[in-house]
N, C-alpha and C positions, 0 to 999 in steps of 0.2 A: 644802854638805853632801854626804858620800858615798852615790852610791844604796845601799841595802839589795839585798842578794843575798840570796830567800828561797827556799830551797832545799826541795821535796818529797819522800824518802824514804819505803823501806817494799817491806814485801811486795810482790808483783803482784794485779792485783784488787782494792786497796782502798779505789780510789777517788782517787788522787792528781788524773789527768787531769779528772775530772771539778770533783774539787774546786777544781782551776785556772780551769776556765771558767767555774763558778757562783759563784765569788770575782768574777770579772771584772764580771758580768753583776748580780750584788747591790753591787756597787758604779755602777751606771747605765751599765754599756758594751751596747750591742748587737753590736756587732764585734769583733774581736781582731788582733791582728797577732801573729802563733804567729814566733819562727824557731826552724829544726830545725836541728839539728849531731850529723850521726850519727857512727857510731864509727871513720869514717874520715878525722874532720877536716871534711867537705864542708857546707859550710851553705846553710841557704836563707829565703826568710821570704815567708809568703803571709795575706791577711787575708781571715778567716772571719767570716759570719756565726754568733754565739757555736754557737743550733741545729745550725747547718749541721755545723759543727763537733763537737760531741757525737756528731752522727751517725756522723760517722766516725773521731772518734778515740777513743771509750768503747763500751766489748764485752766482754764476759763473755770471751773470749779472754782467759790469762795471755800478757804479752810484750806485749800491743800497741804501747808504748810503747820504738819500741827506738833509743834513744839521747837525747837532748836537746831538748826542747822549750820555750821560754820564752816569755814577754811581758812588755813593760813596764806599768802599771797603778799609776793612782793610787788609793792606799789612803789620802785624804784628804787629810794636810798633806806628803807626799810623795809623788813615784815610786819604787816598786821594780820589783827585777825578780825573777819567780817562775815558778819555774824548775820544770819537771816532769821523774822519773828513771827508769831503766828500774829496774822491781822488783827487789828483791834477793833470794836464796833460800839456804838452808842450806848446799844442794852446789853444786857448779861443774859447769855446765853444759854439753853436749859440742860444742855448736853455737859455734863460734869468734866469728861477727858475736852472739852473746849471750854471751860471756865478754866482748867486747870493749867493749858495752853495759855490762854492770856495770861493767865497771873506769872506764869514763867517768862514770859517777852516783861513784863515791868520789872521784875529783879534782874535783866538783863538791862532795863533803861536805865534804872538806878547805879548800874556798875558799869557805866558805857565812858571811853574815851570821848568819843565825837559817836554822836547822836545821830545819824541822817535820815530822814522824816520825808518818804517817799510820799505823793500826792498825785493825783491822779490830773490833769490839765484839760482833758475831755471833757472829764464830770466837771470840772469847777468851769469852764467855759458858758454852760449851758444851765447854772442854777447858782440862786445863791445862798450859800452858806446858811444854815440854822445856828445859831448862837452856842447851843448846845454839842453842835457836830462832835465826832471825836478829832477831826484836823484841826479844829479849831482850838479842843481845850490841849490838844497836843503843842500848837505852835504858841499857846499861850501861855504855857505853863513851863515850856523850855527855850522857847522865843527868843530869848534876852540871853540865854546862855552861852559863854566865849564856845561849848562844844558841840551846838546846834547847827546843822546844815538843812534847808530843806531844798530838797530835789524833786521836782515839778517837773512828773515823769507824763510819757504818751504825747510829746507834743509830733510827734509823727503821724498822731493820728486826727489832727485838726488839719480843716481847709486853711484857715488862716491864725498865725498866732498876734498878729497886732495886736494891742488893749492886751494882751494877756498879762503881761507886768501890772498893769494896771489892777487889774483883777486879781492878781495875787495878793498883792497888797494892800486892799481894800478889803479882802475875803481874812486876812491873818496878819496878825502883830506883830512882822517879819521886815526887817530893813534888807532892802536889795542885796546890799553885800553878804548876807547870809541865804541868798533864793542861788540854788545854777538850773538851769532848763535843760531834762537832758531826754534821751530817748532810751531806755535800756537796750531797744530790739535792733534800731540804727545803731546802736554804740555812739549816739551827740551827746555831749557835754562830759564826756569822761573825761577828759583832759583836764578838767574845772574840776572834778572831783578827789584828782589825785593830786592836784596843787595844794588843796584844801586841806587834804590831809598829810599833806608832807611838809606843813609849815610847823 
């Protein structure tokens, strides 16, 4: 069997990295083996206590995430590998090692198993959508894809998620059966993520 290549896209800030680790760690790992391949080719691979980990690599900082990140992890009747991207954003950005970063997450999109297109549920609760967004040309232009998932992270952090389906689907060209609503920080909807990709 071919590993899966499960690929994290999205804004910055939406919780990809974290949702890496607490995938890891709701699955019974206490440790990780992260390797990093930044945007100049150079790799490297060092294993964190998961904690430890969060510590430093999850920050209200946009960017922290600046090139490649991955681990291998068994998500039950297989290993994959789940890969975290540098956020992607509207403009092109002036800072060359962060142009260099994004252009690395799209040849990562381009060679992804399953696709999962983290979104942020706070932000899209309280605005709507510009036509132009990058979620938007993200869920449009992979939308329809049998290995697109998008995962409509931070509902932990809304008073009420009612109308939020609604809003989903209104906001992005995404049919329910490809949306799971999950938390990375409560560890909700992991259980939907690993079905997803164990089919």
């Amino acid at each position: 069997m071919v590993m899966k290549t499960c690929v994290l896209i999205g804004k910055p800030n939406v919780g990809k990295t974290l949702l890496l680790l607490n995938l890891a760690k709701f699955l019974g790992n206490k440790t990780i083996k992260l390797h990093f391949i930044n945007a100049d080719g150079n790799s490297m691979a060092k294993v964190y206590d998961i904690e430890v980990a969060k510590h430093y690599l999850c920050n209200r900082q946009p960017f922290s995430t600046m090139g490649i990140q991955w681990a291998r992890i068994n998500v039950g009747r297989q290993y994959i590998e789940l890969v975290d991207t540098t956020g992607l954003t509207n403009d092109m950005p002036e800072a060359i090692d962060l142009r260099s970063a994004m252009a690395q997450t799209i040849i990562f999109i381009k060679n992804a198993s399953i696709l999962l297109h983290v979104v942020d549920a706070s932000a899209l609760s309280s605005q709507t959508l510009p036509i132009d967004d990058i979620d938007t040309v993200l869920s449009d232009t992979f939308g329809r894809n049998d290995n697109y998932l998008m995962l409509v992270n931070k509902i932990d952090m809304m008073d009420r998620t009612d109308g939020l389906s609604n809003k989903v689907t209104q906001a992005f060209n995404v049919s329910d059966d490809k949306i799971i609503y999950v938390s990375a920080l409560n560890k909700t909807g992991f259980n939907g993520i690993i079905n997803r990709i164990n089919e």
